[in-house]
Biopython code that builds the backbone (N, CA, C, O; Angstrom):
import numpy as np
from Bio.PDB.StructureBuilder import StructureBuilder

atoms = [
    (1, "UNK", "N", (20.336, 41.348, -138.971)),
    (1, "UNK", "CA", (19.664, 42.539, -138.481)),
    (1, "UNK", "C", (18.169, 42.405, -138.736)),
    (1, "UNK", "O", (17.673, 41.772, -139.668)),
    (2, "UNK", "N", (17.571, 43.016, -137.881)),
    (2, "UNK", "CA", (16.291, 42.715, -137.835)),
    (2, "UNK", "C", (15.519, 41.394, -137.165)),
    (2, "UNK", "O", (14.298, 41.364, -137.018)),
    (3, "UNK", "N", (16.395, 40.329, -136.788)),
    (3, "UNK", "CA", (16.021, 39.475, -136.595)),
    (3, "UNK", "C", (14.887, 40.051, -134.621)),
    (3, "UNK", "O", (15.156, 40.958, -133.833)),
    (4, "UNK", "N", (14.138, 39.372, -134.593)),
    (4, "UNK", "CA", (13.796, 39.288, -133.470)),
    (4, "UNK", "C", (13.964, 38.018, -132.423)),
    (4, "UNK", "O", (13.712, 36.854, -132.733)),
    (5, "UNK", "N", (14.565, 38.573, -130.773)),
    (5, "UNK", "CA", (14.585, 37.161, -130.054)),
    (5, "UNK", "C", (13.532, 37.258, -128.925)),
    (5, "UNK", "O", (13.154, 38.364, -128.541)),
    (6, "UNK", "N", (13.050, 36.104, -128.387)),
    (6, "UNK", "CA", (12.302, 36.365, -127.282)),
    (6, "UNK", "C", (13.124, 35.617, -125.955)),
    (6, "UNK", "O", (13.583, 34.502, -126.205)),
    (7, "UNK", "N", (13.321, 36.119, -124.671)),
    (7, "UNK", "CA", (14.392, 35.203, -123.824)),
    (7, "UNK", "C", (13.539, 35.203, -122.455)),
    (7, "UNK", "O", (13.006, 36.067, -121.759)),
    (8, "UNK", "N", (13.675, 33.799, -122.418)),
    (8, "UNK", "CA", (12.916, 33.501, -121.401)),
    (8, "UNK", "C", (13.452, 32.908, -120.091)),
    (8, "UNK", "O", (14.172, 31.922, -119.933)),
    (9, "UNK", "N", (12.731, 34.059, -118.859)),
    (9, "UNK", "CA", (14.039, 33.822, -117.586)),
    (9, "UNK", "C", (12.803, 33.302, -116.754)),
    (9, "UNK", "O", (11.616, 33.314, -117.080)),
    (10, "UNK", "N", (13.463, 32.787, -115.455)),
    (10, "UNK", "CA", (12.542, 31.986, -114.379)),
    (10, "UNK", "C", (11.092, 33.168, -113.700)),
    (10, "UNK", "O", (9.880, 32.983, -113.810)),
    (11, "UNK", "N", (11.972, 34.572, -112.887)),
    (11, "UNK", "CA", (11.502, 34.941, -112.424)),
    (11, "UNK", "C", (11.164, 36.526, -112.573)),
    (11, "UNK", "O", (11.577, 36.581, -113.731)),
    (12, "UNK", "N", (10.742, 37.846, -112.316)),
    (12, "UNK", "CA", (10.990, 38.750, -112.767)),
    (12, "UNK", "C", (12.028, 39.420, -112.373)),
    (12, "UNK", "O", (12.038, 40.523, -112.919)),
    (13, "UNK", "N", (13.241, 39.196, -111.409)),
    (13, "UNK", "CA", (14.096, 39.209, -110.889)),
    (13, "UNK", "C", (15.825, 39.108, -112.412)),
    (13, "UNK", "O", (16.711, 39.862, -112.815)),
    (14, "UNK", "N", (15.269, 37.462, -112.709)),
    (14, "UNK", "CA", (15.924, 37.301, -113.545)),
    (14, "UNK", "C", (15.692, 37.870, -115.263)),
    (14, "UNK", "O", (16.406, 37.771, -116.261)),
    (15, "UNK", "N", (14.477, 38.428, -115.042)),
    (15, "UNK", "CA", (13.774, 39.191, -116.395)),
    (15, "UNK", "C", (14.960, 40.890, -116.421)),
    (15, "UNK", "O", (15.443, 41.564, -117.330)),
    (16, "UNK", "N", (14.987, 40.954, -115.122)),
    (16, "UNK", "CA", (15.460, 42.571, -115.164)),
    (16, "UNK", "C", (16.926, 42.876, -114.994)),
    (16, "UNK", "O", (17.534, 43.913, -115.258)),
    (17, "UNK", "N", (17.498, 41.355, -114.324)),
    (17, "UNK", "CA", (18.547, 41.167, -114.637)),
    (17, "UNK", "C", (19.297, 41.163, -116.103)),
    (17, "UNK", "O", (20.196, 41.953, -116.392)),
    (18, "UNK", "N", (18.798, 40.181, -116.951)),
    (18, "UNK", "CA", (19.054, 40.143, -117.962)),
    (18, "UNK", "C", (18.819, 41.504, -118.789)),
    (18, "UNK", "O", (19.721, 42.026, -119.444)),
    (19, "UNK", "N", (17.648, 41.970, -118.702)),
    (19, "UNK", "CA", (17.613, 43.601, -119.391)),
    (19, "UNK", "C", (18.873, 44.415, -119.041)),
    (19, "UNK", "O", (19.317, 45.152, -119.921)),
    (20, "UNK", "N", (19.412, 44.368, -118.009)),
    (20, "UNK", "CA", (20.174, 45.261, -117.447)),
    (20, "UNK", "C", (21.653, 44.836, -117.752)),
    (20, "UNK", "O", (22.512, 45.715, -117.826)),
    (21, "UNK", "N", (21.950, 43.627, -117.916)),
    (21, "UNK", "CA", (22.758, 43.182, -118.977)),
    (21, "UNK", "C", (22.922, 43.782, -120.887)),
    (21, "UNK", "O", (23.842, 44.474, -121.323)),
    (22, "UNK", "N", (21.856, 43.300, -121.604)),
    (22, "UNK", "CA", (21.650, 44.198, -122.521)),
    (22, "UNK", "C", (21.929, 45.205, -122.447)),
    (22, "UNK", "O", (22.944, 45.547, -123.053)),
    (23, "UNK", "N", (21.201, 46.172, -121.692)),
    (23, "UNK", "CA", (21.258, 47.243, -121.589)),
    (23, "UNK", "C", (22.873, 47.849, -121.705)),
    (23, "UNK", "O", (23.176, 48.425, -122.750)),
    (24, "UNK", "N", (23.816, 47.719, -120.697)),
    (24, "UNK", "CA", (25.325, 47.735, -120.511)),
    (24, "UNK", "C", (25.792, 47.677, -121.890)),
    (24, "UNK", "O", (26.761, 48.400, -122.121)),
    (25, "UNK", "N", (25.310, 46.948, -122.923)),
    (25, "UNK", "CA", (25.781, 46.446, -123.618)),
    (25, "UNK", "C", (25.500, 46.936, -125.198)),
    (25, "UNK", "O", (26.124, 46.635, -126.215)),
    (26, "UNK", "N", (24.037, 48.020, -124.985)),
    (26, "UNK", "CA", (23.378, 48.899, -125.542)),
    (26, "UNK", "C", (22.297, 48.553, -126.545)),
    (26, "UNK", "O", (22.001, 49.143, -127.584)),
    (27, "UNK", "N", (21.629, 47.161, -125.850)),
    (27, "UNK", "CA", (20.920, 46.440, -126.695)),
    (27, "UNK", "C", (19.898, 46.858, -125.945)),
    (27, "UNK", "O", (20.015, 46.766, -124.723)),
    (28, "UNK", "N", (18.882, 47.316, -126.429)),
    (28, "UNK", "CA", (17.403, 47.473, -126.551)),
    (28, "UNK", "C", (16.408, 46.559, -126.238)),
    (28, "UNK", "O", (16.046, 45.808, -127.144)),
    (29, "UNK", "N", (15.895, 46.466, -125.159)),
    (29, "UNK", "CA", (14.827, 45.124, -124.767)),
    (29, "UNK", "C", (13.986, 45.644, -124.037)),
    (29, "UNK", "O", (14.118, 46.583, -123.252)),
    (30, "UNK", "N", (12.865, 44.873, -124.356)),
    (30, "UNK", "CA", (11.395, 45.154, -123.664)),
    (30, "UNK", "C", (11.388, 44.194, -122.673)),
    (30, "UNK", "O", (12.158, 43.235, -122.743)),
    (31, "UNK", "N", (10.372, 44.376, -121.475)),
    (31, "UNK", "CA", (10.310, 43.145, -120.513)),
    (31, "UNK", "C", (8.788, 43.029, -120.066)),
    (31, "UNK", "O", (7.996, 43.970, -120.004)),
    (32, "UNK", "N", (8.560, 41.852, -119.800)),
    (32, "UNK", "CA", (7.215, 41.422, -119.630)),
    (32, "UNK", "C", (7.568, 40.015, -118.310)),
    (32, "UNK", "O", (8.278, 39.010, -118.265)),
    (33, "UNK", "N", (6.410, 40.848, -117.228)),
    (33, "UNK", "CA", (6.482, 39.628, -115.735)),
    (33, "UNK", "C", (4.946, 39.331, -115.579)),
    (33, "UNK", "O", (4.094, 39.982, -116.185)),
    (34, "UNK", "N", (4.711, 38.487, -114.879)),
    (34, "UNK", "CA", (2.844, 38.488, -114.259)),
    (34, "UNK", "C", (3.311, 39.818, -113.230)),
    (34, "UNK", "O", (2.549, 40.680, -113.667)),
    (35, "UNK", "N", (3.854, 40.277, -112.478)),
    (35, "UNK", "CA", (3.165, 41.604, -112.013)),
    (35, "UNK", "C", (3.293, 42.805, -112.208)),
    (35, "UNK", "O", (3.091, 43.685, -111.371)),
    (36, "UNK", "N", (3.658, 42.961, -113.388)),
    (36, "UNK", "CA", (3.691, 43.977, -114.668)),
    (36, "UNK", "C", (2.237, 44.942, -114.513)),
    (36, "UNK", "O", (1.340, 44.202, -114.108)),
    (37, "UNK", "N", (1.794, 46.225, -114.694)),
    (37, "UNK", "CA", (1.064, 47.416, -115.122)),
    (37, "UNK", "C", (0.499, 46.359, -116.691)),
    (37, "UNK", "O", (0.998, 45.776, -117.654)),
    (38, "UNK", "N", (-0.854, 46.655, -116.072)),
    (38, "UNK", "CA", (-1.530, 46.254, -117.924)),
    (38, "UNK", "C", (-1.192, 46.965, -119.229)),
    (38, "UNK", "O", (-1.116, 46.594, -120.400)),
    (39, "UNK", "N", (-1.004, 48.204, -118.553)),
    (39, "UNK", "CA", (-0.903, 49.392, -119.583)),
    (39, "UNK", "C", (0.923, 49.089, -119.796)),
    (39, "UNK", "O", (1.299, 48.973, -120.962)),
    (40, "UNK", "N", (1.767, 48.995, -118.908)),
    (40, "UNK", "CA", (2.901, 48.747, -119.279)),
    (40, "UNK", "C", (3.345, 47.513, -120.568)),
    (40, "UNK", "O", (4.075, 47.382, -121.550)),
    (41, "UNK", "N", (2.431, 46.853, -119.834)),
    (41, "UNK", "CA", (3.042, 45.378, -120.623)),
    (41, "UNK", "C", (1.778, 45.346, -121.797)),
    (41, "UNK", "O", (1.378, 44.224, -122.109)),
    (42, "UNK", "N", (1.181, 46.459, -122.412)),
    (42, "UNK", "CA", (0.697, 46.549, -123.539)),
    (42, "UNK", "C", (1.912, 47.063, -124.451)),
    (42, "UNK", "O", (2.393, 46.697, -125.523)),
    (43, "UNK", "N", (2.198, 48.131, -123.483)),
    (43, "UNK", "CA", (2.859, 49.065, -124.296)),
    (43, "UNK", "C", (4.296, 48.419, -125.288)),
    (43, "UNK", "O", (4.771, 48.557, -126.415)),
    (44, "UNK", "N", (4.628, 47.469, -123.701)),
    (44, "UNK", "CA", (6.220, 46.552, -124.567)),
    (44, "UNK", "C", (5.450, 45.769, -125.278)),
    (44, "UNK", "O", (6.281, 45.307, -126.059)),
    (45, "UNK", "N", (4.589, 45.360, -125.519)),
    (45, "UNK", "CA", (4.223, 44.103, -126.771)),
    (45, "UNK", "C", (3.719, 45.094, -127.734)),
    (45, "UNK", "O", (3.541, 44.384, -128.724)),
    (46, "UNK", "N", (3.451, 46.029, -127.996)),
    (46, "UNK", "CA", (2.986, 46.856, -128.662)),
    (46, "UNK", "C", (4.610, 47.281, -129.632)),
    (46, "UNK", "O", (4.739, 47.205, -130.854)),
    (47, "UNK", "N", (5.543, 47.663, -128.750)),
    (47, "UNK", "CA", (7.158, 48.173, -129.348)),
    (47, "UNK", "C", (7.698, 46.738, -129.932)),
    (47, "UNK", "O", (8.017, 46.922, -131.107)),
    (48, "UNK", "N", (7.865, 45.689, -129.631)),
    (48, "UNK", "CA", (8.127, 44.635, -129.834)),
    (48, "UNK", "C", (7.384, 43.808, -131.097)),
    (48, "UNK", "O", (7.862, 42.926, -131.810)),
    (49, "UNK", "N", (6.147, 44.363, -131.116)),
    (49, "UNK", "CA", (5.081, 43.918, -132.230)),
    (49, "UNK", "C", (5.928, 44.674, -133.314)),
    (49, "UNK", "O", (6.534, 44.082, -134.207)),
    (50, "UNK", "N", (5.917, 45.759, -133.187)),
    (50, "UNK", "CA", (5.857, 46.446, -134.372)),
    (50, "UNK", "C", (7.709, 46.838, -134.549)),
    (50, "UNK", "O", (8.159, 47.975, -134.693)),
    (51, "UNK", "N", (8.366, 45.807, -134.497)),
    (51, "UNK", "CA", (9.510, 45.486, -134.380)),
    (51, "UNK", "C", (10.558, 46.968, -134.070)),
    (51, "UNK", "O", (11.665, 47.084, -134.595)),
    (52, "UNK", "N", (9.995, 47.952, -133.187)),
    (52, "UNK", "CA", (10.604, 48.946, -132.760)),
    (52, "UNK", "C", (11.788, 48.194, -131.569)),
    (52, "UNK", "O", (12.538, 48.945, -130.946)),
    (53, "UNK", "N", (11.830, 47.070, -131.408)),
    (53, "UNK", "CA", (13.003, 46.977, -129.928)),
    (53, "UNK", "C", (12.988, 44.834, -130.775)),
    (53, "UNK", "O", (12.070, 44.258, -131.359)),
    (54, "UNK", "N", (14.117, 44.431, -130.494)),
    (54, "UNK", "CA", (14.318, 43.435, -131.409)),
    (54, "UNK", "C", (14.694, 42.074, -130.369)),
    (54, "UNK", "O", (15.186, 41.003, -130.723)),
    (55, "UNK", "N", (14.239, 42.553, -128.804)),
    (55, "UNK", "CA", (14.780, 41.534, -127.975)),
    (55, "UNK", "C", (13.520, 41.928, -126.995)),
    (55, "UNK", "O", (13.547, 43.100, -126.618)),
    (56, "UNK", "N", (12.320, 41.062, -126.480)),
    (56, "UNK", "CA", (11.999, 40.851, -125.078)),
    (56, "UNK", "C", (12.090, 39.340, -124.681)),
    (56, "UNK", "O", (11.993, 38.176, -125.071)),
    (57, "UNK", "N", (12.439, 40.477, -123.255)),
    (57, "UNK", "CA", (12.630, 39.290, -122.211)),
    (57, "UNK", "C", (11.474, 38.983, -121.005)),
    (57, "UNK", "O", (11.206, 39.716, -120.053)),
    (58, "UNK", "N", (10.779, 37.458, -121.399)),
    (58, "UNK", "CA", (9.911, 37.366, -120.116)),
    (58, "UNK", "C", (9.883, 36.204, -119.255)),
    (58, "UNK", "O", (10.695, 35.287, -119.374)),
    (59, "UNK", "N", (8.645, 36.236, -118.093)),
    (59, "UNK", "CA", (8.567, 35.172, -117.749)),
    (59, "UNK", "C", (7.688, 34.082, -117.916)),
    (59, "UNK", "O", (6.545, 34.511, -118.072)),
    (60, "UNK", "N", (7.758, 32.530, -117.956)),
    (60, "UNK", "CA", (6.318, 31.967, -118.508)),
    (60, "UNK", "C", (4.861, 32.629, -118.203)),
    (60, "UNK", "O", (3.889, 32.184, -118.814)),
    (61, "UNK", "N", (4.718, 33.566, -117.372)),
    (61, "UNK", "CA", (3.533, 33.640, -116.718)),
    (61, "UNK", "C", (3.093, 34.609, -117.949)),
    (61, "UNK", "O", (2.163, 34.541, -118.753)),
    (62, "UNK", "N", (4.133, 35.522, -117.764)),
    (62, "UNK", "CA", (3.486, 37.007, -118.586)),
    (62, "UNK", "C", (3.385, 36.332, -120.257)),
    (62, "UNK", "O", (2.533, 36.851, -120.977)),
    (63, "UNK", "N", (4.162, 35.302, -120.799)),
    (63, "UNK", "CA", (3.706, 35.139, -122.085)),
    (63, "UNK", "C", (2.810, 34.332, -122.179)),
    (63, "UNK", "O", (2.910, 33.648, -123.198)),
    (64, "UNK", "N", (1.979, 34.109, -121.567)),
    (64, "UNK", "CA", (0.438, 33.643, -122.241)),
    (64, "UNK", "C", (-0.003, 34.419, -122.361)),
    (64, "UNK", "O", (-0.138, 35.234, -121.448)),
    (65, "UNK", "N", (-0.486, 34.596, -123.603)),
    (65, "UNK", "CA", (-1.642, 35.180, -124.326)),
    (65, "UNK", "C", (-0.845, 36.025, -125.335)),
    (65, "UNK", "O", (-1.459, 36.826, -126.040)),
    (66, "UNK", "N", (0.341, 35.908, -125.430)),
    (66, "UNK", "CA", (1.172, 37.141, -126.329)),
    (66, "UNK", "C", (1.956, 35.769, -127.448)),
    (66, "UNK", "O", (2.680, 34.788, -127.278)),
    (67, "UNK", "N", (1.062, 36.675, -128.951)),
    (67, "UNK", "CA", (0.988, 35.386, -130.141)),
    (67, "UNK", "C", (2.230, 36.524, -131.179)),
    (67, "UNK", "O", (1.904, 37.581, -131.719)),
    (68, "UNK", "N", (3.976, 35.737, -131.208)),
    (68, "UNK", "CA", (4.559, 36.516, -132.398)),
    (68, "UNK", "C", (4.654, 35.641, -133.435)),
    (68, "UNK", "O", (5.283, 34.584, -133.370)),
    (69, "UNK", "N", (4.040, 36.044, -134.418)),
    (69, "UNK", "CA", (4.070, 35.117, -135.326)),
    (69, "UNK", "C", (4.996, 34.795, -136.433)),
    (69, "UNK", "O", (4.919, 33.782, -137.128)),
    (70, "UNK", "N", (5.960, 35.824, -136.557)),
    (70, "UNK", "CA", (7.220, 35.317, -136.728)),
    (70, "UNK", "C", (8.416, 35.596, -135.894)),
    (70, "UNK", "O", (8.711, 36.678, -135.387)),
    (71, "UNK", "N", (8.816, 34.905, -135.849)),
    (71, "UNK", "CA", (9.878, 34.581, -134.419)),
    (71, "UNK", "C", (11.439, 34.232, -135.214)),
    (71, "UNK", "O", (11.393, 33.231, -135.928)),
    (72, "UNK", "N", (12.450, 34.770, -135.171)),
    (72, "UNK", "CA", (13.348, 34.223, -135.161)),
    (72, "UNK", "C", (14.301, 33.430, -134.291)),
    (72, "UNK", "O", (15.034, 32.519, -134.678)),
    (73, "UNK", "N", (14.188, 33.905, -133.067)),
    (73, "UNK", "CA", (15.171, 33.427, -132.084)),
    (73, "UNK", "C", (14.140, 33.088, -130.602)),
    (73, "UNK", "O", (13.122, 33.689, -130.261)),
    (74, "UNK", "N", (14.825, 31.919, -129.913)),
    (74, "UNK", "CA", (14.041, 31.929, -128.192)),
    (74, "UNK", "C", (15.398, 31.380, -127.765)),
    (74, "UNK", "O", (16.218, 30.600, -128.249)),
    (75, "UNK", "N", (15.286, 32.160, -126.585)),
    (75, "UNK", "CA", (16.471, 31.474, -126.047)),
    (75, "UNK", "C", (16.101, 31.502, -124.206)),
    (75, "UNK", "O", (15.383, 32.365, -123.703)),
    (76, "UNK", "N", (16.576, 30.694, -123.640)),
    (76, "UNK", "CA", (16.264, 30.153, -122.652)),
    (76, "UNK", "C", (17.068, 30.128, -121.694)),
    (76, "UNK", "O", (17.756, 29.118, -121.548)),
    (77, "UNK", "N", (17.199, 31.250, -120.769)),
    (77, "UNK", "CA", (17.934, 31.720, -120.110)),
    (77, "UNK", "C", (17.903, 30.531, -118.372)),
    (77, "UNK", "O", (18.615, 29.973, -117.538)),
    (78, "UNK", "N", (16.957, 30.708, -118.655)),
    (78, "UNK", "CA", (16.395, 29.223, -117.250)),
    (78, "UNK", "C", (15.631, 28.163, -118.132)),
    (78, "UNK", "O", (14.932, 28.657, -119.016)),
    (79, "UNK", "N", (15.648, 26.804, -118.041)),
    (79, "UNK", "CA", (14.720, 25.939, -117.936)),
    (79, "UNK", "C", (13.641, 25.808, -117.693)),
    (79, "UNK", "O", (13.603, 25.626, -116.476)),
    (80, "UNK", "N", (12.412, 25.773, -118.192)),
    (80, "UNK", "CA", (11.415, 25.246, -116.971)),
    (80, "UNK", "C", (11.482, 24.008, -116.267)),
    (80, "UNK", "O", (12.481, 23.293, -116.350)),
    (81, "UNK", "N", (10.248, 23.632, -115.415)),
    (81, "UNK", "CA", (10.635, 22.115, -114.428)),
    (81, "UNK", "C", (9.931, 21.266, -115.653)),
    (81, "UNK", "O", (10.363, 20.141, -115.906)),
    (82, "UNK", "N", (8.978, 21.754, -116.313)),
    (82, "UNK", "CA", (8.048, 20.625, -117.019)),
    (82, "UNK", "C", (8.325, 20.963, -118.641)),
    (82, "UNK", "O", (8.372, 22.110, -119.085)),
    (83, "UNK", "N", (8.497, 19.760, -119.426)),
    (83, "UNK", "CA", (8.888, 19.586, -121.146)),
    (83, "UNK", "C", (7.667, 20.562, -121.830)),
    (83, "UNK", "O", (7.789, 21.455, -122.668)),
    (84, "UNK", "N", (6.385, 20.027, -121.118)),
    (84, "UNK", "CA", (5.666, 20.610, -121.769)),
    (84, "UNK", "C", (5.205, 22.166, -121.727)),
    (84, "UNK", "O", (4.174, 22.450, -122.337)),
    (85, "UNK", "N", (6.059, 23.409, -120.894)),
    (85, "UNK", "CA", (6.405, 24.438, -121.289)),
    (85, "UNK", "C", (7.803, 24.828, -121.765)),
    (85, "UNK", "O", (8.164, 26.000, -121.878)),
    (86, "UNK", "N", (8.332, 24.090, -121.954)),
    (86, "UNK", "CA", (9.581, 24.241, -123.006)),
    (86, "UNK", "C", (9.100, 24.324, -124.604)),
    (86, "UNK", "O", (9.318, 25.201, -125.440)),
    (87, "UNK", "N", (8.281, 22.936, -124.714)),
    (87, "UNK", "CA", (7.379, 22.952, -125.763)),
    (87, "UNK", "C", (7.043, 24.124, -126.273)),
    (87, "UNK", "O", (7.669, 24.790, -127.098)),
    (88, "UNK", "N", (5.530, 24.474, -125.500)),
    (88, "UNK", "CA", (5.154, 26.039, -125.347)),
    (88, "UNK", "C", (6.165, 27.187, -125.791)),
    (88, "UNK", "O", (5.750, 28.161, -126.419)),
    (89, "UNK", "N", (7.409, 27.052, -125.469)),
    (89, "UNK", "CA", (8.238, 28.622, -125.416)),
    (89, "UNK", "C", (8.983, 28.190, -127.025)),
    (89, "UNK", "O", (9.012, 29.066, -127.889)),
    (90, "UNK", "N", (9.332, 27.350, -127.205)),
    (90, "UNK", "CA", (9.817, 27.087, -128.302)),
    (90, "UNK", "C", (9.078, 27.276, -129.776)),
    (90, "UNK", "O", (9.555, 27.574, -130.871)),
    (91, "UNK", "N", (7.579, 26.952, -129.317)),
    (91, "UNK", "CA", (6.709, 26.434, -130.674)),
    (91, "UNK", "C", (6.972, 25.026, -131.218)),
    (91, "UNK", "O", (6.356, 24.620, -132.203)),
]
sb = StructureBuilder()
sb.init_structure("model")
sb.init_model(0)
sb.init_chain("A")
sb.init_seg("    ")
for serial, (resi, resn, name, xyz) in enumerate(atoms, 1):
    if name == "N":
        sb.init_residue(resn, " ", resi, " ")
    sb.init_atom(name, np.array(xyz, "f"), 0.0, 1.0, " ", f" {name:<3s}", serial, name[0])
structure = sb.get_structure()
């Protein structure tokens, strides 16, 4: 408990999919896409920072620039095409 995961899907399609999974399931997740509201996708890194919601789900685009510095879990719902953003999502 308490742990935090971050899950990373291809598209924002598959971002809201997966929420909506959770969700069913009564798990709590934030979501973050590149065509996300600034003010939105403050707000989920903001709940997620401050470990109010214990699962977001995004896409490579929207996590640049978003630093958690302790991380328990990534999990990788799609692949990327290139190692060196697997790298990236992993640490």
């Amino acid at each position: 408990e308490g742990d935090q995961t971050i899950i990373f899907a291809a598209t924002k399609h598959h971002v809201e999919y997966t929420a909506s999974l959770l969700a069913a399931e009564g798990i709590d997740a934030v979501t973050l896409y590149g065509s996300m509201d600034p003010a939105a996708r403050k707000v989920a890194i903001g709940k997620f920072r401050a470990r109010k919601c214990g699962f977001m789900i995004v896409t490579d685009l929207a996590a640049r620039g978003v630093d958690i510095p302790l991380l328990e879990n990534v999990i990788n719902v799609n692949f990327p095409q290139k190692a060196k953003l697997f790298v990236h999502r992993v640490g």
